[in-house]
C-alpha positions in Angstrom: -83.5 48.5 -22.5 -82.1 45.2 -24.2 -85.1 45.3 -26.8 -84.1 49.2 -27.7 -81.6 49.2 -31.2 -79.4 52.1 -29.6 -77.0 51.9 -27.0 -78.2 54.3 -24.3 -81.8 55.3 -26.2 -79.9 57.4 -28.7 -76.1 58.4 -29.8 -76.5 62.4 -28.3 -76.1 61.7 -25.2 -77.4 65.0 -23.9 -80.4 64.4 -25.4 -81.4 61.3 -24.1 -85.1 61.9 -21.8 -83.8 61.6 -18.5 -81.0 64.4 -19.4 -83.3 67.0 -20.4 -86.4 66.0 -18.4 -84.8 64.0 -15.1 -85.5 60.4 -13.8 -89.9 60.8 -14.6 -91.0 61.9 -17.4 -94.0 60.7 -18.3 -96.2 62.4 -21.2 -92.6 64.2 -22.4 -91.6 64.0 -26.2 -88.8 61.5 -27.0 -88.4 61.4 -30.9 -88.4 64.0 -33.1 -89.1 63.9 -37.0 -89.0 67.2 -38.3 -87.9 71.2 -37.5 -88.3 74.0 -38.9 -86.8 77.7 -38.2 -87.6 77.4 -34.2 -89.7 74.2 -33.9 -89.4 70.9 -33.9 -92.1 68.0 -34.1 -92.6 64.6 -32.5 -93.5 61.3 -33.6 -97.0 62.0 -32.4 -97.2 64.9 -34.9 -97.1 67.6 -31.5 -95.1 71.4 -32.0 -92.8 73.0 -29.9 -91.2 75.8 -29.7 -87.0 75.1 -29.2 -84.5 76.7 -27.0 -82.4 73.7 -27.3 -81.9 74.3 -30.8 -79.7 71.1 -31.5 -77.6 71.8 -28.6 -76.8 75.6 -29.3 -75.8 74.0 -33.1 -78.3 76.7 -34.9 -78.4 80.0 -34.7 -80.1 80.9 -38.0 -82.6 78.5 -37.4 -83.8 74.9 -38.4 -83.8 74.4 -42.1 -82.5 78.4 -43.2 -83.4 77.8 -46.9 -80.1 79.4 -47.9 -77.9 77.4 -46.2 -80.4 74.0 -46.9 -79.7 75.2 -50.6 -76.0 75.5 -50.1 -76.8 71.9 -48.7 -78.8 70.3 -51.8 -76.4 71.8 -54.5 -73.1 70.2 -52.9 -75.7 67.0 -52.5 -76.5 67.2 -56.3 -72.3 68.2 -56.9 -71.6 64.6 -55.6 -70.8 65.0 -51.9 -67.6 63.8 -51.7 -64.8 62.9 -54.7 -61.1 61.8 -54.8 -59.1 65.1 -54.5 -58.8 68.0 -52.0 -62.3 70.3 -52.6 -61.7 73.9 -53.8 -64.4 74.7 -51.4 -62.2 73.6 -48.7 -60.1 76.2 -49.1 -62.6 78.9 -49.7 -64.4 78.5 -46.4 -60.9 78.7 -45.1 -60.4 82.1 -47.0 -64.0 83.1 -45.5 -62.8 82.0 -41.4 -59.5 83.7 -42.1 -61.0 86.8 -43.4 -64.0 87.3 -40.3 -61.5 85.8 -37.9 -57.7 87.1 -38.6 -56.0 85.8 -35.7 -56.8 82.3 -37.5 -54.2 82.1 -40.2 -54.4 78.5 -41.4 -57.3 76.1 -40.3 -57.9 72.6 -39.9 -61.7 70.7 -40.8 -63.2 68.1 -38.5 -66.4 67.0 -38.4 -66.9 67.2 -34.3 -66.0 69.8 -31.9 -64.2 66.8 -29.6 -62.2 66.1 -32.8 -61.2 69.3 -33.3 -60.7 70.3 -29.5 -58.5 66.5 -29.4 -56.4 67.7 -32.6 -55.4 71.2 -30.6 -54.1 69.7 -27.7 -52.0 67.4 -30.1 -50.8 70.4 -31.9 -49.5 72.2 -28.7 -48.0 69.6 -27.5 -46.1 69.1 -30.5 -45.3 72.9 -31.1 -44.3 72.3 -27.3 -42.8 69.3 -26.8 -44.7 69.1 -23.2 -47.7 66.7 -22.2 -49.3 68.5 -19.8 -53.0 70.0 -20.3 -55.0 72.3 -18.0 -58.7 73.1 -19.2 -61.2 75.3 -18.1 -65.0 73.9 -19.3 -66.4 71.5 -21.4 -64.1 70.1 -24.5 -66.0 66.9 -25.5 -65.7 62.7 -24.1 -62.1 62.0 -26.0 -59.5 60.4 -23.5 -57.8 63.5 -23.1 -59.8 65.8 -21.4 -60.9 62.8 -18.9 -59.3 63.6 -15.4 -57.1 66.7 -16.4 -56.5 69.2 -14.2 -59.4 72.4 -14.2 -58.4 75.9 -14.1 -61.1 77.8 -11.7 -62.9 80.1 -14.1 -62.3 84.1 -13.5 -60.2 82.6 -10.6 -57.0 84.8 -11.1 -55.1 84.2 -7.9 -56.4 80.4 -8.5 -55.4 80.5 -11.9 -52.0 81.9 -12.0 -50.7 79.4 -9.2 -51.8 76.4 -11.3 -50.1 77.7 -14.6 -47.3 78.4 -12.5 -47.3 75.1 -10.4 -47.1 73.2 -13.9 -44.3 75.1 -15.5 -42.4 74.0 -17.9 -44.4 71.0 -18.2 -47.1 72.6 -19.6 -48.0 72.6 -23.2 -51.5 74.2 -23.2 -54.3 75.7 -21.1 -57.7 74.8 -23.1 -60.3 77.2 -21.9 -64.1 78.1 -23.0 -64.4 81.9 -23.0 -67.7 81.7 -21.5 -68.2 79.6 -18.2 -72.3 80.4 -16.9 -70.7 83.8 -16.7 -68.6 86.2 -18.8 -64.5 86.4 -18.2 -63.3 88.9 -16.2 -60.5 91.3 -18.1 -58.3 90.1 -15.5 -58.8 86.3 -15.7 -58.1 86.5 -19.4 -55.3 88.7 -19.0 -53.5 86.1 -16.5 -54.2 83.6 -19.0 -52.5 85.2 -21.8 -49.5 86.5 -19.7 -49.0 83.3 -17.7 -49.4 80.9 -20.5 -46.2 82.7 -22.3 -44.6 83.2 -19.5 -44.0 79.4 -18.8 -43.7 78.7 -22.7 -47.5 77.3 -23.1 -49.8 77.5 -25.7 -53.5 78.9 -24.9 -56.1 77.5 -26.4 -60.1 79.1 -26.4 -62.9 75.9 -27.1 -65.0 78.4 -29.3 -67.5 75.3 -30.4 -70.9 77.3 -28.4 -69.6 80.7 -28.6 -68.5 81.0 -32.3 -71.0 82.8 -34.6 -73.4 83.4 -31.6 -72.1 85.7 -29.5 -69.5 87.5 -31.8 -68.7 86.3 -35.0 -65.5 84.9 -34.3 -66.9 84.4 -30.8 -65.1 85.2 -27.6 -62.0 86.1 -29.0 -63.8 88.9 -30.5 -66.0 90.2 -28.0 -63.8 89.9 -25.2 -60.4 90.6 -27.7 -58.4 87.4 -26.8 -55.4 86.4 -29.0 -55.1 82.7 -29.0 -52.7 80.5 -30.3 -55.6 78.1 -31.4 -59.0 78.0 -31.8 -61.6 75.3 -31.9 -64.5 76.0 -33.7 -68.1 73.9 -34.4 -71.5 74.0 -33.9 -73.3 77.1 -35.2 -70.7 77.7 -37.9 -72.8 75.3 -39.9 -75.9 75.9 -38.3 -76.6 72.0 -37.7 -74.2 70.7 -40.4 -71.5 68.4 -38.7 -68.1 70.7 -39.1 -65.5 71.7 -36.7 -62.7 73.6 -36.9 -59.1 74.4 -35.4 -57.0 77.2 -36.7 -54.3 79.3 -35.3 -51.1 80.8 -36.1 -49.3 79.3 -39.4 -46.3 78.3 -37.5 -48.5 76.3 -34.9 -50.7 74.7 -37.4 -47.9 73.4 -39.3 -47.4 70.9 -37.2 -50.0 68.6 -38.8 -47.3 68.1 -41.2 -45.7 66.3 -38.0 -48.0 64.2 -37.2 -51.6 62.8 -38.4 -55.1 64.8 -38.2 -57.1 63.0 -40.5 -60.3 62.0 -41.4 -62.3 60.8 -44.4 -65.2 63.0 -44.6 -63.6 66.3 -43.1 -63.8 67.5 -46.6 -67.1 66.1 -47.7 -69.2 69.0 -49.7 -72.5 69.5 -47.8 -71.2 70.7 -44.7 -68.5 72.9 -46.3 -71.3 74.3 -48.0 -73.4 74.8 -45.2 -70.5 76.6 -43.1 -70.2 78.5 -46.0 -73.3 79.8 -46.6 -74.1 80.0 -42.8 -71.2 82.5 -42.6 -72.2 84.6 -45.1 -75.9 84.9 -43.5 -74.2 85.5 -40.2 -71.9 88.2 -41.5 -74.4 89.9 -43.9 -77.9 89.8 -41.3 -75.4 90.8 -38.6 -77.0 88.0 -36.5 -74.9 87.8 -33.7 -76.4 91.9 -32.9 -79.9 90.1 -33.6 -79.2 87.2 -30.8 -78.3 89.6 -28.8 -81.3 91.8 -28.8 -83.8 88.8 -28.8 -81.7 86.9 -26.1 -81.4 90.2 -23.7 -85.5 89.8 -23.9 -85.5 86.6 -22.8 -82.7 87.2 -20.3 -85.0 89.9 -18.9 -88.0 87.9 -18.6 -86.2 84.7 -16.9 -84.6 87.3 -14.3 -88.4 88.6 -13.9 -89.4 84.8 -13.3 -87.0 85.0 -10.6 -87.8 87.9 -8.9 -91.2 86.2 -8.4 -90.7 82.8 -7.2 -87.6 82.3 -5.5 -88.4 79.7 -3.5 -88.1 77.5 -7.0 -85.5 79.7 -9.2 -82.1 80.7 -7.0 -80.2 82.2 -9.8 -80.5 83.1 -13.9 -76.9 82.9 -15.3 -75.4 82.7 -19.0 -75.8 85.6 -21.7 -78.7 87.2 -23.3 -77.4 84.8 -26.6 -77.1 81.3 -24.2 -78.6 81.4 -20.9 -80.7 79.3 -18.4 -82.6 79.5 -14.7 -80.5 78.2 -11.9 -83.3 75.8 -9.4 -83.0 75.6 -6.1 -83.1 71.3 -6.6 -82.8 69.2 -8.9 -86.0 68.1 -8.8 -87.7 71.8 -9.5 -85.2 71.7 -12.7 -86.9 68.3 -13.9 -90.4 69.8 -13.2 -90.4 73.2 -14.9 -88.3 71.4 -18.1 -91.2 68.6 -18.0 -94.0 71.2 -17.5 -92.7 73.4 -20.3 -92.6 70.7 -22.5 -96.4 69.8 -21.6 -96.9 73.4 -23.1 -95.4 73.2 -26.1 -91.6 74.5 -24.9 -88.8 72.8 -24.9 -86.4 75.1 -22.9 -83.0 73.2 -21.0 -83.0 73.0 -17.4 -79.5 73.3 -17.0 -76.9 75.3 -19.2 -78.0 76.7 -22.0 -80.9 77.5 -23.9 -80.0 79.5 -27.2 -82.3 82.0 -29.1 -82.0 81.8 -32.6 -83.1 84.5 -35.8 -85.8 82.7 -36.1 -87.0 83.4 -32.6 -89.5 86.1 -32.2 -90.7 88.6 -29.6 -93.9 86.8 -28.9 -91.8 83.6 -28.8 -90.4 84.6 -26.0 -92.9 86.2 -24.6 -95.2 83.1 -24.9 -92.5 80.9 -23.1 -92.0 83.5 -20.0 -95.8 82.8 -19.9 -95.3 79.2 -20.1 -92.6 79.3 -17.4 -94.4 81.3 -15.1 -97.2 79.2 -15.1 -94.9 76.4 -14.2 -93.5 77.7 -12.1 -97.0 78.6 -10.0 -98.0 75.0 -10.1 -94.4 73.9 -8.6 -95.3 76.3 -5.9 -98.2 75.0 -4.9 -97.4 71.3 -5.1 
């Protein structure tokens, strides 16, 4: 639209109307102004309840009032200044202590940043070019056109590693792929990665905070060599995050990871509040338990119209229906909507502590009504 300010409707990309509602959506909100613990408003004034929730960003919830008022105190402390912030390091301290396999960490403000400065510090721990990656790690230049690593593929998986060789500086893999990792698959990784001298690094920017508190490398017991962290560790706040072993992170001291508002006070604030919610409510046991009820219900919505739903996949914490077109997909996220939902049509919608039981009871309502009028159309 040459008369619309912003390139491409808006700067998310994933959020623009025809991503989360296909090609037709007519009647489907567009512009937000407001949210609040699980709900979000429109221009138009209209509620709905979120399973977006900023793109699995928040997992306390919109606007938590302790971490808002982390927030408005760094606003009031002057946001950003001259010299290295001593809060800086503290939220370092407070990663390093929930996470110990991360001994030194890095700040961004994106989770493509952060994932972008990994890759540079393997392949200067390494001295190798080469990257494999398993998932999504962001738009940078990069990740465009590498090579994928089959998820839970172990045969698949070891012959690629092993195909690169000494070439090879890192493998970049999301822990969580639709599915969980197999023991196996994640034992190949870690065993084939040192065997050809490569660096393995685990993109935790969805899983961190939600489904462990340091995420996959928790839950499933992965040792990386890096991590990328992001999105829920602020709940919302723009922070990211790679850390790793000392002797691999000290090579930013070889090259340049910079930027000017990596250290800006709000989102330091946030992150550091957020973590301390996260750690004291034990909310990654809370997602769980609200997500597993959600989880149920979608795989219920299955069992009863499977000419429309094929598949429910994901975790109780980040999970989604799986359509057998794209064009049911675009109906049931456009017919939600119409309800007062906004739940994803593709990977993943995320529960948050501000969900509730009837929450999600009310949007496996929603859905299955949906779902009846897709039937009968």
């Amino acid at each position: 639209m040459m008369d619309w300010p912003v390139a491409g409707f808006t700067s998310t990309g994933s959020k623009r109307p025809e991503a989360l509602f296909g090609p037709d959506h007519p009647g489907a909100p567009t512009r937000m102004v407001r949210s609040a613990g699980c709900r979000v408003w429109d221009v138009e004034g209209r509620e709905y309840l979120d399973y977006i929730m900023a793109l699995g960003a928040v997992a306390l919830g919109y606007a938590h009032p302790e971490v808002t008022r982390a927030a408005c105190e760094a606003v009031e402390a002057g946001v950003v200044g001259a010299l290295a912030p001593a809060l800086e390091a503290e939220v370092a301290e407070q990663i390093r202590r929930l996470m110990p396999w991360v001994e030194q960490v890095r700040f961004l403000k994106t989770g493509a940043e952060a994932c972008a400065a990994a890759v540079r510090l393997a392949q200067i721990a390494t001295g190798r070019g080469v990257v494999l990656g398993c998932g999504y790690h962001g738009w940078l230049d990069w990740c465009q056109g590498i090579r994928e690593l089959p998820f839970n593929d172990v045969e698949g998986t070891r012959h690629l590693i092993r195909s690169v060789g000494d070439q090879l500086a890192c493998v970049v893999t999301e822990p969580v792929v639709v599915a969980e990792p197999s023991r196996q698959w994640l034992d190949t990784l870690r065993s084939e990665t040192e065997r050809v001298g490569a660096l393995l690094v685990v993109d935790e920017v969805k899983t961190v905070c939600r489904i462990a508190v340091g995420g996959g490398c928790e839950r499933y017991g992965i040792r990386p060599d890096l991590v990328v962290l992001g999105k829920a560790m602020a709940n919302g706040f723009p922070l990211a995050a790679v850390g790793g072993r000392a002797s691999i992170m000290a090579g930013v001291n070889r090259t340049w990871i910079s930027s000017t508002l990596a250290t800006e006070f709000v989102s330091l604030a946030a992150a550091r509040a957020t973590l301390s919610v996260i750690e004291r409510e034990q909310v990654p046991t809370r997602l769980a338990r609200t997500g597993a009820r959600l989880l149920g219900a979608l795989r219920d919505l299955q069992s009863r119209h499977r000419a429309t739903v094929v598949g429910v996949a994901g975790l109780p914490e980040m999970c989604f229906l799986q359509f057998a077109s794209d064009a049911f997909g675009h109906a049931t996220a456009l017919g939600a909507a119409r309800r007062g939902i906004l739940f994803k049509r593709s990977a993943y919608n995320f529960v948050s502590l501000a969900h509730s039981d009837a929450d999600v009871d009310r949007t496996a309502a929603a859905l299955d009504e949906v779902l009846g009028e897709i039937a009968r159309t």
